[in-house]
MARGU-874366 format. One record per residue (C-alpha): chain; residue number from 1; x, y, z. Coordinates in Angstrom, 3 decimals, decimal comma. Example, Ala and Ser with C-alpha at 12.3 -4.5 7.8 and 13.67 -1.06 7.14 Angstrom:
2
A / 1 / 12,300 / -4,500 / 7,800
A / 2 / 13,670 / -1,060 / 7,140
! end
This chain:
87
A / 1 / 29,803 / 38,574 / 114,082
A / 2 / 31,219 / 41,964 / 112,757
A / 3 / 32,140 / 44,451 / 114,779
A / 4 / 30,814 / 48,449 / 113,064
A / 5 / 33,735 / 50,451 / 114,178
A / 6 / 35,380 / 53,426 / 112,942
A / 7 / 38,838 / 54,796 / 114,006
A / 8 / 38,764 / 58,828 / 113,651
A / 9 / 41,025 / 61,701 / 114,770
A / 10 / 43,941 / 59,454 / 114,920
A / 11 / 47,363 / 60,659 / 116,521
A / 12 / 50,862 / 59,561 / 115,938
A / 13 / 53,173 / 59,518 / 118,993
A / 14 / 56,294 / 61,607 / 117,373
A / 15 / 58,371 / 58,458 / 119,466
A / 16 / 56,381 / 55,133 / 120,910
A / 17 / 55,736 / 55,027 / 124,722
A / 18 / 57,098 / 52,615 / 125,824
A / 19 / 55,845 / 51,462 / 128,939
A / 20 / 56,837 / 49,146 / 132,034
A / 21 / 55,449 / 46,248 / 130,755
A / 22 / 56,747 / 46,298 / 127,756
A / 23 / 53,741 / 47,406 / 125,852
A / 24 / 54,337 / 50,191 / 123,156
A / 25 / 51,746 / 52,916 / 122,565
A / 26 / 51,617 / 54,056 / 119,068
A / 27 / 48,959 / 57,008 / 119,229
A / 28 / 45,431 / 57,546 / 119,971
A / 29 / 42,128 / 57,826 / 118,439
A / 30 / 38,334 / 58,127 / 118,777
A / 31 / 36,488 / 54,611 / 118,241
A / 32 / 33,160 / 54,929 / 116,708
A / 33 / 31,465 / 51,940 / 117,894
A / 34 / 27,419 / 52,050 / 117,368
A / 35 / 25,998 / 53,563 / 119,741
A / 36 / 29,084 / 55,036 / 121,520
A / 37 / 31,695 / 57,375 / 120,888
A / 38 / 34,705 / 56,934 / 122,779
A / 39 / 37,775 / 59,173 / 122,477
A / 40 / 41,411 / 58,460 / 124,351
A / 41 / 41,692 / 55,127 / 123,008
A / 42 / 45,437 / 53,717 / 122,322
A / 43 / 46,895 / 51,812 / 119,316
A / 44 / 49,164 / 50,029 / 121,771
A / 45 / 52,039 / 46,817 / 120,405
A / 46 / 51,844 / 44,111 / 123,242
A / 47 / 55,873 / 42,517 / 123,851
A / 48 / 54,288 / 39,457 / 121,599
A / 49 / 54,338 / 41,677 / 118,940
A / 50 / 50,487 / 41,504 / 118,152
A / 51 / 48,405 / 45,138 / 118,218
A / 52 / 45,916 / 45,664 / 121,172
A / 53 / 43,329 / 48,765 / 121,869
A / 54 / 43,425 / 50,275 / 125,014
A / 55 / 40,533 / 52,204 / 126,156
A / 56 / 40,715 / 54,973 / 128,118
A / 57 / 38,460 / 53,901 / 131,750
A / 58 / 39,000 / 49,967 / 132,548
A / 59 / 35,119 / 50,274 / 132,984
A / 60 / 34,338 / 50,233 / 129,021
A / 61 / 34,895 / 46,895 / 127,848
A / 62 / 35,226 / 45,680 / 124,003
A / 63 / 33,685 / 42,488 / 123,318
A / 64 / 35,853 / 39,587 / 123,360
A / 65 / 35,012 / 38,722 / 119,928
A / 66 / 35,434 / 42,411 / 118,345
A / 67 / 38,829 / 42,953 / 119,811
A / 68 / 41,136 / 41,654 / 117,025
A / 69 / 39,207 / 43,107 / 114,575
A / 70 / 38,778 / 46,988 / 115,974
A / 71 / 42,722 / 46,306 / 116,712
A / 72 / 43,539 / 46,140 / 112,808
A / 73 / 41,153 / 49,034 / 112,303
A / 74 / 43,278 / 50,566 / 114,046
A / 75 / 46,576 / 49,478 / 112,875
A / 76 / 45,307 / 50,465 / 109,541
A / 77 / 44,236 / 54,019 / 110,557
A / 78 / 47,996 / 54,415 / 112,469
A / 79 / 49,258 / 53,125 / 108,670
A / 80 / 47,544 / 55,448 / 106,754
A / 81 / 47,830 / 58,615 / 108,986
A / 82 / 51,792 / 57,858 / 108,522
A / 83 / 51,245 / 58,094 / 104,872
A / 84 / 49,244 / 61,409 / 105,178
A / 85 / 52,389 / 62,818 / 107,678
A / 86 / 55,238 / 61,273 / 105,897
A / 87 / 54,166 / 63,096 / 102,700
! end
């Protein structure tokens, strides 16, 4: 299955938060996924090194089998709003 998501209005932390756990938060975005809009998500780097979304209410859940994929959405959003900044 294929997940239809779209990462919009992403922001770039100036510096990563890094939190207790060791996770690192990169920015946040909206997540278009049909039929909701959710805004306050996180572009977050778990300590294994892979990229993981956090949404912003534990209460909305992403299917198990869309997370890797709406996770290098978003990595590739973050990527390309660095281009747009660093330019």
């Amino acid at each position: 299955m294929k997940a239809d998501a779209k990462v919009v209005d992403f922001a770039i932390l100036g510096t990563p938060q890094t939190k207790r756990n060791g996770f690192k938060v990169l920015g946040h975005f909206t997540l278009l996924l049909r039929p909701m809009r959710i805004e306050g998500c996180s572009l977050v780097v778990a300590p294994n090194g892979r990229f993981v979304v956090w949404t912003p209410d534990p209460n909305i859940k992403v299917a198990q089998w869309a997370k890797a994929e709406i996770a290098e959405t978003a990595r590739l959003a973050y990527v390309e709003t660095q281009k747009r900044v660093a330019v």
